[in-house]
N, C-alpha and C positions, 0 to 999 in steps of 0.2 A: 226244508225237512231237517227234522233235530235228528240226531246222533241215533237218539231212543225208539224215533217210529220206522227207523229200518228194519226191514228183515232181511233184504237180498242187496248185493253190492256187483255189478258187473263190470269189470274192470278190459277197455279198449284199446290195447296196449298192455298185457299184465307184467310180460317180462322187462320192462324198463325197469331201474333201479331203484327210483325213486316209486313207483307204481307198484313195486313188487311189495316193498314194503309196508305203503297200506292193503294190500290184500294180507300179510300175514296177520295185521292190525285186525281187522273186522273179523278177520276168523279167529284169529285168539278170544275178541270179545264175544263171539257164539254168533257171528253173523253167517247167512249163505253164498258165500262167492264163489264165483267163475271167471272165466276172462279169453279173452279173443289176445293171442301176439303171431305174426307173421314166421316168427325163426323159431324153433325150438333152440334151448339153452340152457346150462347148465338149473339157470334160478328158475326158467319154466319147470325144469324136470322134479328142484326142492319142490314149488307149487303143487304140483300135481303130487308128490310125494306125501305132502302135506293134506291132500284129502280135495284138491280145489281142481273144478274141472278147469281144463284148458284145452282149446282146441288151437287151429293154425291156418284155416282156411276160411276167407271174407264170406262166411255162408252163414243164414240165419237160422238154418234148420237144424246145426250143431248148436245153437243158442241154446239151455236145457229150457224147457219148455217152462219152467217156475218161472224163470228172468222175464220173460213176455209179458207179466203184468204189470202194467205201471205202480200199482198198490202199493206201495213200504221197498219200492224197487231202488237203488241209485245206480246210476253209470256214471262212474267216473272214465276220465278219456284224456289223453295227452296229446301236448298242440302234435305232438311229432305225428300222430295220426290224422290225414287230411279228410276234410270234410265231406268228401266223395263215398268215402269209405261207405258203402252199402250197409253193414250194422249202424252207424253213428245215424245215416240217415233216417233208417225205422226209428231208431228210440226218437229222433229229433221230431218225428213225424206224428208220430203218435203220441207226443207230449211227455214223454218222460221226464224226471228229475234229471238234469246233466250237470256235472260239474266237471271243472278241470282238476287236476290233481291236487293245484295250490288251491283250489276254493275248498277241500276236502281236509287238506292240513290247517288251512283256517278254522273249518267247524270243529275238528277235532281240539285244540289245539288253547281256544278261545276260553274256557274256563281252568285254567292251567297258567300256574308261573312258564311264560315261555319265553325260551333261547333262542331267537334267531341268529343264521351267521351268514353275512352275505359277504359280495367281496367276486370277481370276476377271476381269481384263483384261489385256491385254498379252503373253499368249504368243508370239502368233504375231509378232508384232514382234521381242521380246525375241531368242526363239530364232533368229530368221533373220538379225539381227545378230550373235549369238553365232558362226554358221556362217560368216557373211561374214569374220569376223574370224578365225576358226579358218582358213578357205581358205586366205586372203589370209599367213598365216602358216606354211602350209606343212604343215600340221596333216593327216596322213591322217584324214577323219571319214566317217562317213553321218549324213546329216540327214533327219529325217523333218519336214517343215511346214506347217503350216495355211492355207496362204496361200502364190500366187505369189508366190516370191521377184520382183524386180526385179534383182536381180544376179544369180540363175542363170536368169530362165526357169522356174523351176521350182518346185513344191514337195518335190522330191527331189534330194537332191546325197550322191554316190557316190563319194570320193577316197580311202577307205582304209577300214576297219576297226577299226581300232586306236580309237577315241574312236565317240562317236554322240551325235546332239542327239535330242531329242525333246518334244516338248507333253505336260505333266502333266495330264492333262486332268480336272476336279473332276468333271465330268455322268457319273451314274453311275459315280460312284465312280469311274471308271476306273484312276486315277493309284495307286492304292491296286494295282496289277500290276507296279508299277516298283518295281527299287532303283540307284538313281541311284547313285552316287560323290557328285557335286556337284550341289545343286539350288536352284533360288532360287523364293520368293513373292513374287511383284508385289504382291498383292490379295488385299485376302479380304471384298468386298463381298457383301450376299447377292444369294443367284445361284439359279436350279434349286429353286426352292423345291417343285417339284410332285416332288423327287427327295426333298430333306432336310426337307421340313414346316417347319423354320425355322433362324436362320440361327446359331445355338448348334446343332446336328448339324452345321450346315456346317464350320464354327468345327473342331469336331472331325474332321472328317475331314480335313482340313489338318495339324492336329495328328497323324495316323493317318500320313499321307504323310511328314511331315519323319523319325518314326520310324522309314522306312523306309530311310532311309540306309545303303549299305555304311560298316565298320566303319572310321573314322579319316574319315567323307567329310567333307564342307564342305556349310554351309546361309546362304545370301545371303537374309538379310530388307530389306525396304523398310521405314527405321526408322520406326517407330509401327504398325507390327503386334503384335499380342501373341504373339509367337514368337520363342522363342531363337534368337540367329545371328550372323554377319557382318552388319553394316548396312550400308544405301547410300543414300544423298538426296541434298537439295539444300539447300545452308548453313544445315545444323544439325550438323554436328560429328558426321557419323555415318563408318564406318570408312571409306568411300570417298565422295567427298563434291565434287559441283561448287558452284562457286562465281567469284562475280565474271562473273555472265553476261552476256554484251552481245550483241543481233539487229543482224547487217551483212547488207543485201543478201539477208535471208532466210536467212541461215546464222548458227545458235548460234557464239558463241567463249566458251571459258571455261576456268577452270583446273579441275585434276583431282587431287585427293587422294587418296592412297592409305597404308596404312599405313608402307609402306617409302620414297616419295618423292611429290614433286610434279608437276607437270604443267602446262606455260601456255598459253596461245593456242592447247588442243585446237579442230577444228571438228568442226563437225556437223549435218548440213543438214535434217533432218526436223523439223520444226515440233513445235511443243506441249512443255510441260514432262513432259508425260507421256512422251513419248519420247526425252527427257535421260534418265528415270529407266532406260528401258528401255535403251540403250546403257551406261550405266554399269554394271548391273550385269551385262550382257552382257561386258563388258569384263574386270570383278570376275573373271567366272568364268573365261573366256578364259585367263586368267595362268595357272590351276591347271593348264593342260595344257602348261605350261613357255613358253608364247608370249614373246617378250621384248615388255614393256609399251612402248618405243618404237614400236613395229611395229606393236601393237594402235592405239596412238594413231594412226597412220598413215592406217589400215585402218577408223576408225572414218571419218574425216572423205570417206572413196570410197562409203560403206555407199546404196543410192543406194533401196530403201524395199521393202515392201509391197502387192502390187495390193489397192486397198479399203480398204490404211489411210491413211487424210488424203492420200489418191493426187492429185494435180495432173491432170487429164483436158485441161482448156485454163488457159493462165497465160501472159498478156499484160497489160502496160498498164491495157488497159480494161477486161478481165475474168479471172475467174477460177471455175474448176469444178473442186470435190472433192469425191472419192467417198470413202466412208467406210464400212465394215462397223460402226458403233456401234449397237448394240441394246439399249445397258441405258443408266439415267441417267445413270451417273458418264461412264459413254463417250461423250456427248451434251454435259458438261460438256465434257470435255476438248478437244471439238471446237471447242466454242464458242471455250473460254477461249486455243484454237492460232489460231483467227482473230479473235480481236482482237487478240491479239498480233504477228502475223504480218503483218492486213490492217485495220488500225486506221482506223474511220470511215468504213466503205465499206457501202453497202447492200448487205445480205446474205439471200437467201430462203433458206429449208431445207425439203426436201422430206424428210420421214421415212416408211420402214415399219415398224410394230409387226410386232415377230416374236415371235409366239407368243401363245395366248389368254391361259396361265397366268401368264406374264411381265407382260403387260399388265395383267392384275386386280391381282398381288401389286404390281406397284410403279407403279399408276395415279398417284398423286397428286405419287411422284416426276416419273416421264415429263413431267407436266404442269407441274411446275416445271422441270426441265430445257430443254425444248421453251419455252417461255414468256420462256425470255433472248434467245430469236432474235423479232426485231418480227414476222417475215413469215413463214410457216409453212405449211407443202400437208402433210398427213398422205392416207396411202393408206389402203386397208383392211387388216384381219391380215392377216400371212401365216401359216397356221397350221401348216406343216411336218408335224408328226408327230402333230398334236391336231385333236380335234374341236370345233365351236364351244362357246361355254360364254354362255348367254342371259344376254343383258345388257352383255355384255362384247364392244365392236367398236370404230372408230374412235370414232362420234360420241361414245361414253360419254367418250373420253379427250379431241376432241375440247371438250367442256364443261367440263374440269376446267381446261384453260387459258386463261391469262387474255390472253394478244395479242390487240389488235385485229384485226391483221390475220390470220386463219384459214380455210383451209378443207378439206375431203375432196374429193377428186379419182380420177378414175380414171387409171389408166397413159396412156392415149391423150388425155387432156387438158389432160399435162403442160406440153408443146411451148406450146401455145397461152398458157398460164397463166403460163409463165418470159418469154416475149417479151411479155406487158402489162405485165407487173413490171418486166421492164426491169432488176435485177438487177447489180450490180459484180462480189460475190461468188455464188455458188450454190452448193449444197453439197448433196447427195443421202447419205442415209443409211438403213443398215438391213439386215440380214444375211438377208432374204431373200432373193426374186427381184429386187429392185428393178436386183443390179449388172448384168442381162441391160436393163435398159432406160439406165443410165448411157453405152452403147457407144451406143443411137440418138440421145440428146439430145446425143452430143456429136459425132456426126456431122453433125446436122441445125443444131447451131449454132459449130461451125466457119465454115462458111459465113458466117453473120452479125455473127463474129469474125474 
């Protein structure tokens, strides 16, 4: 089914992020959506704000009764919703058009200069500097994002057609639907192992994706991946290349190499060298769609972040709160290694959530070292999203592997209490669960005491 003979789009899963944003996509273009999610949330309530039915309950008699016809119908559907699910079943049954999310970013996407950015950290950052930068220069695009922009509002932004951003997304293969033009690897940590069994299938399917390139595209590697490409770091001599970095005032200044010229005193305000990496080659690719690299440099240094990534919640003097989606070790690293750089010498707790039981078991002893660089530590219980528990495997197991004195398991409601005995400079909440639903009360309830 082409783009053109839709009429109605019913989305299985609406409030995911990635999900949410092609519903705003087919309803901008004049399509009919609806959509099935289990939680209500903040981006259900835009949805429905927006004009789009949404219901919340596995019942097919809240379906509006237009979606029932297979005719110019699509259901899109995310693997995170299991096959059981009584609506997926009817449309499956009764022959509907079904696609996954990535096969939908594919059709869309397919007559379009497109941006993929894959990478098993750093997408969602990446790509939404990429767009910011693309805006900012004048660039007709559609951006599909993982993550509230802070510069649009949004996770969806609609300036033309002509170019499109997108998330390569490795879980469940998915990226493996895209043919990019231009596409970059952040990362190729193991990741999804209850997907690929281990991290040599990962390995290859990265490799599966880069091969997907349109004919003459371009592929941006982060130098010391084992993949052919354009390079990009940080003072090691790779094609594009920062260097001579210096932290003023909380803002990166640095020069900027490229193969055809230079660059001085670029800025750029997002903390962590992981996030140098991600604007750079954001930038990299930016050029390919004719930007003038003055402009980009511009446009880099306004880029202004993220919701959930190393987000600033309160940032004063005396204290500071940041929330962070990091859910794997290296991401936990880098948060660390943004606030000692950033907030050097200041006592700092961290509250984390384990997301996911299978993530937890395969990389327990990392978590436990990563988790272990921070003195002061609150770990939650899983959050187990789309899985069932798995004996043996909860906080306290991970809880044991780390070595801080200071430790302990907490429930949500014992936070408040447990961050005002600590007393705290820095605070730092993390974890791609539900936790970011509770980041918005602790920083309301200590506002106040800030």
């Amino acid at each position: 089914m082409e783009i053109k003979d839709i009429h109605k789009v019913y989305f299985i899963g609406i409030g995911g992020i990635g999900m949410s944003a092609l519903a705003r996509y087919f309803k901008f273009i004049g399509k009919e959506v609806a959509g099935y999610d289990k939680t209500k949330t903040p981006l259900t309530n835009e949805l429905s704000d927006a004009g789009i039915s949404v219901h919340y309950v596995d019942d097919l008699s809240l379906v509006p009764t237009g979606f029932l016809n297979k005719d110019h119908t699509l259901v899109v559907y995310t693997p995170a919703v299991p096959t059981s699910h009584s609506e997926y079943q009817y449309f499956a049954q009764q022959g509907f058009d079904i696609k996954k999310r990535s096969e939908v970013l594919g059709l869309i996407t397919k007559d379009s200069f497109c941006f993929a950015v894959a990478g098993t950290h750093g997408k969602t950052t990446t790509s939404s500097i990429l767009a910011h930068l693309l805006k900012e220069t004048g660039t007709p695009l559609t951006a599909f994002l993982g993550g509230i922009s802070e510069d649009f509002n949004s996770n969806f932004l609609l300036e033309g057609t002509d170019f499109s951003v997108v998330e390569a997304d490795e879980f469940d293969r998915s990226f493996l639907r895209l043919s990019p033009n231009v596409a970059c690897v952040t990362s190729m940590d193991a990741d999804h192992l209850d997907i690929y069994g281990d991290a040599e299938e990962l390995r290859k399917s990265f490799i599966d994706f880069t091969n997907r390139l349109k004919p003459g595209g371009k592929l941006f590697v982060r130098n010391g991946l084992p993949l052919e490409g354009i390079t990009y770091g940080i003072e090691d001599g790779s094609d594009y290349c920062i260097r001579n970095i210096k932290v003023e005032h909380g803002t990166y200044i640095f020069d900027l190499g490229t193969p055809d010229q230079d660059f001085y005193g670029v800025k750029f305000n997002k903390p962590g060298r992981h996030n140098l990496l991600n604007g750079l080659v954001a930038f990299a690719m930016a050029i390919q769609a004719g930007s003038p690299p003055y402009r980009l440099v511009e446009a880099l240094s306004s880029f202004k972040g993220v919701q959930r990534r190393f987000s600033y919640r309160i940032k004063n003097e005396q204290f500071v709160f940041i929330d962070d989606y990091a859910h794997h070790p290296t991401e936990i690293d880098a948060v660390f290694e943004a606030i000692e750089e950033m907030h050097p010498n200041k006592k700092v707790l961290a509250i984390f959530q384990p997301h996911l039981f299978t993530r937890t078991r395969d990389f327990g002893d990392d978590f436990a070292k990563s988790l272990s660089r921070f003195k002061n530590v609150v770990l939650l219980d899983i959050y187990p999203a789309r899985e069932e528990p798995i004996d043996g495997i909860n906080s306290e197991w991970l809880l044991e592997k780390m070595t801080n004195v200071n430790k302990k398991i907490l429930k949500k409601e014992e936070l408040i209490s447990e961050i005002k005995s600590q007393d705290p400079e820095v605070l730092v909440a993390m974890g791609a669960g539900d936790i970011g639903l509770e980041v918005t009360k602790i920083k309301n309830l200590l506002d106040y005491a800030h």
